[in-house]
DSSP file (Angstrom, degrees, kcal/mol; ACC not computed):
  #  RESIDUE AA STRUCTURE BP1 BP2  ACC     N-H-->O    O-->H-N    N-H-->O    O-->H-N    TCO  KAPPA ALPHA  PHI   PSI    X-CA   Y-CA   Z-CA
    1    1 A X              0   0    0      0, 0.0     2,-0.1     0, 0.0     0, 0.0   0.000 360.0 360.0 360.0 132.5 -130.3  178.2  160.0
    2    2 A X        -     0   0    0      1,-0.1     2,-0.2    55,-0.0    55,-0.1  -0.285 360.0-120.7 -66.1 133.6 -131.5  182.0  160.4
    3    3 A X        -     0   0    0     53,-0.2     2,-0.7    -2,-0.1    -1,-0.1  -0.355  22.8-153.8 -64.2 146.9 -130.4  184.6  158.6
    4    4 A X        -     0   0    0     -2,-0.2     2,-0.6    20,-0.1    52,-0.2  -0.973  10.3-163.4-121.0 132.3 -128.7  187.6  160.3
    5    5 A X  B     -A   55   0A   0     50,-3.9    50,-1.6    -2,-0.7    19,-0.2  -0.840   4.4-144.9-141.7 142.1 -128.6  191.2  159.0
    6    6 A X        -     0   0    0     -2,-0.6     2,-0.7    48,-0.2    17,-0.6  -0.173   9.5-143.4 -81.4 150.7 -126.8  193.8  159.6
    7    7 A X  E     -B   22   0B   0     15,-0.1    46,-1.4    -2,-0.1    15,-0.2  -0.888  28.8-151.3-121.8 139.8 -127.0  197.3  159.8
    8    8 A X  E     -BC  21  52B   0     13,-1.4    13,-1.1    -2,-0.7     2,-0.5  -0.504  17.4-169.5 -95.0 126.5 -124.1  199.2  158.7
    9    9 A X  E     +BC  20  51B   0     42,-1.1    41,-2.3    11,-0.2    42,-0.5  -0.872  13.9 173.2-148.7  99.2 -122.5  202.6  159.4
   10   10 A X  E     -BC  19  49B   0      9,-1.9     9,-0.9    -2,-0.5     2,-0.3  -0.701  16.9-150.1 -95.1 159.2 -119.8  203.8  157.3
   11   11 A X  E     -BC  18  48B   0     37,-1.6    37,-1.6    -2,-0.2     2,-0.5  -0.980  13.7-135.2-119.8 148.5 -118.0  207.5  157.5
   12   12 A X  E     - C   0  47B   0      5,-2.3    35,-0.2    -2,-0.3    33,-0.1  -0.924   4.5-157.1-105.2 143.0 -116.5  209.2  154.4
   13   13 A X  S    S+     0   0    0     33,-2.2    34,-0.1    -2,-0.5    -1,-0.1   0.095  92.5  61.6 -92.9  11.6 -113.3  210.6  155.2
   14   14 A X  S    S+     0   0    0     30,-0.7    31,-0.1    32,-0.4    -1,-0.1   0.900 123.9  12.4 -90.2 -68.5 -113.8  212.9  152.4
   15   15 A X  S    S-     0   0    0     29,-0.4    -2,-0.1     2,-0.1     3,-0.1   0.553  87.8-123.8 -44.9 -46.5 -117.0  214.6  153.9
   16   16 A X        +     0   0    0      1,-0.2    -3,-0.1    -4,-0.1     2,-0.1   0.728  69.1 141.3  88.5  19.4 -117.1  213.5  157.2
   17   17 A X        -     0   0    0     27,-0.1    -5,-2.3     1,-0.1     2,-0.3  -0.468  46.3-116.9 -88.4 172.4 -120.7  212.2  156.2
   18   18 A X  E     -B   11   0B   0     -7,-0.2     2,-0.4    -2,-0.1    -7,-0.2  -0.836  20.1-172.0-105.0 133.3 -122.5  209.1  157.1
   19   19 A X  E     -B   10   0B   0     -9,-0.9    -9,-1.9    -2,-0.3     2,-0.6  -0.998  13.6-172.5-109.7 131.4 -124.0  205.8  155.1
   20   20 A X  E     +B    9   0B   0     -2,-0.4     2,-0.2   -11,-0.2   -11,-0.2  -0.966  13.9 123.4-141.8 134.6 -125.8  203.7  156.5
   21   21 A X  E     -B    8   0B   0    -13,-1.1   -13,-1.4    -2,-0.6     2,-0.3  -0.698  36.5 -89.7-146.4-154.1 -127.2  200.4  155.6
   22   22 A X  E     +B    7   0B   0    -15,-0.2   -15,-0.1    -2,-0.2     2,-0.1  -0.996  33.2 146.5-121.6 147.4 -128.0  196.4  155.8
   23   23 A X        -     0   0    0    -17,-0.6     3,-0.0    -2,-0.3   -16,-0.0  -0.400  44.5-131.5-127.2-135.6 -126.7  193.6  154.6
   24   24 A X  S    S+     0   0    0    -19,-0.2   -20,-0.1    -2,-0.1     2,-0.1   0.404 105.3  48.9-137.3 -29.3 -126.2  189.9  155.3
   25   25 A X    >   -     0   0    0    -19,-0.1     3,-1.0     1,-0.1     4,-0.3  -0.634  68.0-173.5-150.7  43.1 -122.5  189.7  154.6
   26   26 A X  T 3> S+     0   0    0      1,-0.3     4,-3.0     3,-0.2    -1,-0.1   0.807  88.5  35.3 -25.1 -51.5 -121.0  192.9  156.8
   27   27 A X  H 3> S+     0   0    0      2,-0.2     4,-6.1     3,-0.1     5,-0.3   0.958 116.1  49.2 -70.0 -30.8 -117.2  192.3  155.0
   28   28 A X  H X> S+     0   0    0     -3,-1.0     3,-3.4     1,-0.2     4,-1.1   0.817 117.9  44.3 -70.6 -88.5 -118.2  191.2  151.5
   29   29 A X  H 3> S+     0   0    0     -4,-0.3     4,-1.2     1,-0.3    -1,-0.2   0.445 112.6  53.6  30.4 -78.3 -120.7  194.6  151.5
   30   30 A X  H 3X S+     0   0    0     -4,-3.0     4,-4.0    -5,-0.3    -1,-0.3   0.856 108.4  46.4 -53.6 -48.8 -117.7  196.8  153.1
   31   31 A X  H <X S+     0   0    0     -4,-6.1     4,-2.5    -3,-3.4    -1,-0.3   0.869 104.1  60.9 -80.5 -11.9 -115.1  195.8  150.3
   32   32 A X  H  X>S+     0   0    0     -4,-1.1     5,-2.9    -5,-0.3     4,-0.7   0.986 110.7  47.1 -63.3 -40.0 -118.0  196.6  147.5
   33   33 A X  H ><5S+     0   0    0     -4,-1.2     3,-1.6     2,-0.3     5,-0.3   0.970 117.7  41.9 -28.6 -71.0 -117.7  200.4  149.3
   34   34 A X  H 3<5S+     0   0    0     -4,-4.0    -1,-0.2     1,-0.3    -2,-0.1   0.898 107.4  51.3 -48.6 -50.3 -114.4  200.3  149.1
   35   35 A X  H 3<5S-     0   0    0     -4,-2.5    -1,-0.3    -5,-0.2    -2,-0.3   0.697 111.7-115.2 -66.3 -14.2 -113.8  199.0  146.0
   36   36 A X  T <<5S+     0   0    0     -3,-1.6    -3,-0.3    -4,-0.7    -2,-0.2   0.708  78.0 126.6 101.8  43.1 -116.3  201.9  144.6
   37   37 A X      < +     0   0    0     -5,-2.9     2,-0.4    -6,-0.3    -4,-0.2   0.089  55.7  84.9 -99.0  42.3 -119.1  199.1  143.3
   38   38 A X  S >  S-     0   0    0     -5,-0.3     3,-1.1    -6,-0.2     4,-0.5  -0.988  70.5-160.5-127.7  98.2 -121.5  201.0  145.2
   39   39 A X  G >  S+     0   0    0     -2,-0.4     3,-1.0     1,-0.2     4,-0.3   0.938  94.6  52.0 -55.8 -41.1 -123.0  204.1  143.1
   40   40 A X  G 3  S+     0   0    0      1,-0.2    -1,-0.2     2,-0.1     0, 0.0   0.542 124.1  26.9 -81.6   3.8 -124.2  206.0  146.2
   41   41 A X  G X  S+     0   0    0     -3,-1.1     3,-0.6     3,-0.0     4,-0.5   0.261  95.5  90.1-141.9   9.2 -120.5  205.7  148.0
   42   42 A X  T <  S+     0   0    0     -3,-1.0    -2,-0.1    -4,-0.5    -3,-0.1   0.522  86.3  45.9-104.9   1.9 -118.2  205.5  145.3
   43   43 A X  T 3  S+     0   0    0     -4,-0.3    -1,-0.2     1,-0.0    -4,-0.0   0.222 108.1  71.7-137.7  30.3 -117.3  209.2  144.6
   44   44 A X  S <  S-     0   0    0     -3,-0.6   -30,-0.7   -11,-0.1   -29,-0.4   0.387  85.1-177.9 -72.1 -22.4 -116.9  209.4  149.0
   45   45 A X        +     0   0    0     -4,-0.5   -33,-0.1   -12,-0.2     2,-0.1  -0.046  43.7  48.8 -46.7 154.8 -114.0  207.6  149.3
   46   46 A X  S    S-     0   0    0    -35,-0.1   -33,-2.2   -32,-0.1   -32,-0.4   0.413  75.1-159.0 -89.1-179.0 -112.4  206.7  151.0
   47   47 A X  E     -C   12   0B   0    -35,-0.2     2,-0.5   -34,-0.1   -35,-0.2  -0.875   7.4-148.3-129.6 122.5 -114.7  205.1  153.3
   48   48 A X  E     -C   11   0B   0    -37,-1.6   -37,-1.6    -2,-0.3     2,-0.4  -0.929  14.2-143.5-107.7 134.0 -114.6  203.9  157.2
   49   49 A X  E     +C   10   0B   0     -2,-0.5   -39,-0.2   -39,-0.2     3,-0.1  -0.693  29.6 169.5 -70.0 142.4 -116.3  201.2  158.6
   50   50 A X  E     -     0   0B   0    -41,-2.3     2,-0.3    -2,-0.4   -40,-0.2   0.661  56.3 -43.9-129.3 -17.4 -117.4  202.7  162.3
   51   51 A X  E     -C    9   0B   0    -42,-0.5   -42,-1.1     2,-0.0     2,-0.4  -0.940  46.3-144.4-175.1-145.4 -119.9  200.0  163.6
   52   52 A X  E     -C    8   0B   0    -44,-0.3   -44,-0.2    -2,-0.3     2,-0.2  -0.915   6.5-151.9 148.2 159.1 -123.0  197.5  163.0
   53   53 A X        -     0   0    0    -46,-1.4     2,-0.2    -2,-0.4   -44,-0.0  -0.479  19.6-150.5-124.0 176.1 -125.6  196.3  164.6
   54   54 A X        -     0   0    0     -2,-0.2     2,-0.2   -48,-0.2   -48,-0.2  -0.551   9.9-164.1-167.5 137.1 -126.9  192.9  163.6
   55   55 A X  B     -A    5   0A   0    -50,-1.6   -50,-3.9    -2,-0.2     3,-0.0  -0.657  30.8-143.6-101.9 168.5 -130.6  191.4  163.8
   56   56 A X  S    S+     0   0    0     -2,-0.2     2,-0.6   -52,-0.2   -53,-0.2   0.417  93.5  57.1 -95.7  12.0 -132.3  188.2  163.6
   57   57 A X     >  -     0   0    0    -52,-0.2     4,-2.3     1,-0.1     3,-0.5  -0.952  69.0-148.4-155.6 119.9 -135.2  189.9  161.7
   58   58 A X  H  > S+     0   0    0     -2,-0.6     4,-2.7     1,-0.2     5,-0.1   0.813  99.5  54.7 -63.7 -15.8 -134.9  191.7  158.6
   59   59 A X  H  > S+     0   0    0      2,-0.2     4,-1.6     3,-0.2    -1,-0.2   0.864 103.6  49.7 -78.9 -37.6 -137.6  193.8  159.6
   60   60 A X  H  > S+     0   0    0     -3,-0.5     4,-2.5     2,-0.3     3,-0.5   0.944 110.1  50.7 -51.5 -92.1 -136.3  194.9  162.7
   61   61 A X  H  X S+     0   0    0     -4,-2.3     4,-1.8     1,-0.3     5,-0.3   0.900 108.6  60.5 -36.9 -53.1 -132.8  195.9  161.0
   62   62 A X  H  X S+     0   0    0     -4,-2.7     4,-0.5    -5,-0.3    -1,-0.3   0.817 104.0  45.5 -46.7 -46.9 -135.2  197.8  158.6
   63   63 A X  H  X S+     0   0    0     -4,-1.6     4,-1.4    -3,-0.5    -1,-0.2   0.849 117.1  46.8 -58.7 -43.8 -136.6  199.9  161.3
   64   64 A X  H  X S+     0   0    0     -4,-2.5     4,-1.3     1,-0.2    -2,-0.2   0.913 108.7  47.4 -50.3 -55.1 -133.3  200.6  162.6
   65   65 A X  H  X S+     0   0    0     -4,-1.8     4,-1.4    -5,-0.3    -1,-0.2   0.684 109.4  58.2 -64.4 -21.8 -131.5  201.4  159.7
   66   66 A X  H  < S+     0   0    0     -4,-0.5    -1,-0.2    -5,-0.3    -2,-0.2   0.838 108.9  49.6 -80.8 -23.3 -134.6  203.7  158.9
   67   67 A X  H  < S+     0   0    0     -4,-1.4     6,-0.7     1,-0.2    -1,-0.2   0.681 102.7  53.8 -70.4 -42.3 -133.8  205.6  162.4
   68   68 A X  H  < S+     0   0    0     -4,-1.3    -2,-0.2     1,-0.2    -1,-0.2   0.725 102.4  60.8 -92.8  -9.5 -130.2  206.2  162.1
   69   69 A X  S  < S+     0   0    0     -4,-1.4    -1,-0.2    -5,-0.1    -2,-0.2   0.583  95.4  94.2 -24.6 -40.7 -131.1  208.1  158.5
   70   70 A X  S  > S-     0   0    0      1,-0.1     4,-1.2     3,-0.1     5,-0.2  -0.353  92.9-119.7 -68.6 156.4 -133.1  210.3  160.9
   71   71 A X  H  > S+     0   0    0      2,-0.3     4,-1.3     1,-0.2     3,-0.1   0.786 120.2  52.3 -21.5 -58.8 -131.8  213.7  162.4
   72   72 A X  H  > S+     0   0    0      1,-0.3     4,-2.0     2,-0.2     5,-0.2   0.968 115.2  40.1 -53.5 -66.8 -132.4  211.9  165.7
   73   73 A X  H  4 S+     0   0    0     -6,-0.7    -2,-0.3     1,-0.3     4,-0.3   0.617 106.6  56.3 -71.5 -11.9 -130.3  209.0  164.6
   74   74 A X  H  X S+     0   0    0     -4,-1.2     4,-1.7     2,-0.2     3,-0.5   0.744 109.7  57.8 -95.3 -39.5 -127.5  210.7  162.8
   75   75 A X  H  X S+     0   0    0     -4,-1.3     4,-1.0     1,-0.3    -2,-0.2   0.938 106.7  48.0 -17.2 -80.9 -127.2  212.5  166.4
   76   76 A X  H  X S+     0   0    0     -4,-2.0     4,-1.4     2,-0.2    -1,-0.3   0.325 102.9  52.8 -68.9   8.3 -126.8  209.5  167.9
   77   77 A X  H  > S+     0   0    0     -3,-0.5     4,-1.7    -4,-0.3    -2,-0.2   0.768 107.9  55.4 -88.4 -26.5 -124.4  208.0  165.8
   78   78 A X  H  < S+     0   0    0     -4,-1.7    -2,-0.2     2,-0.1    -3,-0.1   0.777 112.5  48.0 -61.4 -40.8 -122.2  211.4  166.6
   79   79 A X  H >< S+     0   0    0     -4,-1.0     3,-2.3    -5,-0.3     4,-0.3   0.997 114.8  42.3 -56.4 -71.5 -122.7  210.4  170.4
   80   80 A X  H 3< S+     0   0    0     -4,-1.4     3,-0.3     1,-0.3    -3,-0.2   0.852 126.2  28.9 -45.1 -57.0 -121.8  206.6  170.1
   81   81 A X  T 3X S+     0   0    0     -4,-1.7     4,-1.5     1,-0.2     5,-0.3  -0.124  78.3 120.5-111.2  25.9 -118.9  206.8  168.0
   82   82 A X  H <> S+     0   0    0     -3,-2.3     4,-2.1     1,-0.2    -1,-0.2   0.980  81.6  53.0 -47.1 -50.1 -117.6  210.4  169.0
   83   83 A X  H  4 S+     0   0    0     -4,-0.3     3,-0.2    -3,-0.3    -1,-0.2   0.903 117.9  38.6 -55.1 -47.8 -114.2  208.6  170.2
   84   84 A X  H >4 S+     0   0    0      1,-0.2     3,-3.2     2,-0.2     2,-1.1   0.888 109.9  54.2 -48.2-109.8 -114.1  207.0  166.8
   85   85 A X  H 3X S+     0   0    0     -4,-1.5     4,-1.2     1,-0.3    -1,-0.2   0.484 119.4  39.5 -16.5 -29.8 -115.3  209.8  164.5
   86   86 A X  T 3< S+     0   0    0     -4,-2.1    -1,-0.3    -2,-1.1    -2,-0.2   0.232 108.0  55.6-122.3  22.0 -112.5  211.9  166.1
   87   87 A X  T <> S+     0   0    0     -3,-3.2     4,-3.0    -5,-0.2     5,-0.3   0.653 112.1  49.7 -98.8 -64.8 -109.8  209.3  166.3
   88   88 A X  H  > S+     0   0    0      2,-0.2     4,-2.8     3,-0.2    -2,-0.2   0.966 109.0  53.7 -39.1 -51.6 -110.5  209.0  162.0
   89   89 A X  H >< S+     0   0    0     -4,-1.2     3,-3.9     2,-0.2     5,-0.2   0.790 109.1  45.8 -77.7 -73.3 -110.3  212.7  161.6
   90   90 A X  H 3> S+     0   0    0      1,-0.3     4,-3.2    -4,-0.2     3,-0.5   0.753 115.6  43.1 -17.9 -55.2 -107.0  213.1  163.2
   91   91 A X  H 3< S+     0   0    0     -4,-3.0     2,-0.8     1,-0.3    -1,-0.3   0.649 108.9  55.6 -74.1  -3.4 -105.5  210.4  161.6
   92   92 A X  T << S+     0   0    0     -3,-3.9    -1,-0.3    -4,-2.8    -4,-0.0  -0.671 113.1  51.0 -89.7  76.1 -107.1  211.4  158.1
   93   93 A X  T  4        0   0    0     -2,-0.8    -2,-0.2    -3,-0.5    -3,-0.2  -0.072 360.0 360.0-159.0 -62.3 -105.2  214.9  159.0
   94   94 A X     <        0   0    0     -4,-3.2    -2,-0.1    -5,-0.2    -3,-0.1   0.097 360.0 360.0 -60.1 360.0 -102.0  213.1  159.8
């Protein structure tokens, strides 16, 4: 059976910043966030999942991931998931 992995897009609702990463295992991943066993996300919480991607080729996800890191790609992620991103800050407000 093939592997899948994902790539990953979290928001801190502290910051309003972006993480973005892969895994294999999109939920298991999401509750290490949460739960803070993630040094690079644990003193952002809390923490929204806002999408994934997922590929059949780790290499592929690796290019992806490497994109939405970029200027370009942190752009687009403000584009995709505008309705999101500004559905979360209201309700973090509320």
């Amino acid at each position: 059976m093939n592997r899948m992995y994902f790539v990953y897009i979290l928001m801190s609702l502290k910051d309003e910043q972006f993480y973005i990463g892969i895994t294999e295992d999109v939920k298991m991943r999401f509750k290490n966030h949460i739960d803070g066993r993630v040094v690079s996300t644990r003193s952002r919480r809390p923490l929204k999942l806002i999408g994934y991607e997922f590929y059949w080729y780790k290499k592929e996800a690796g290019l992806r991931e490497k994109y939405l890191k970029s200027s370009d790609g942190r752009k687009e992620i403000r584009l995709r998931y505008k309705q999101t991103i500004s559905k979360l800050r209201i309700d973090e407000k509320s």
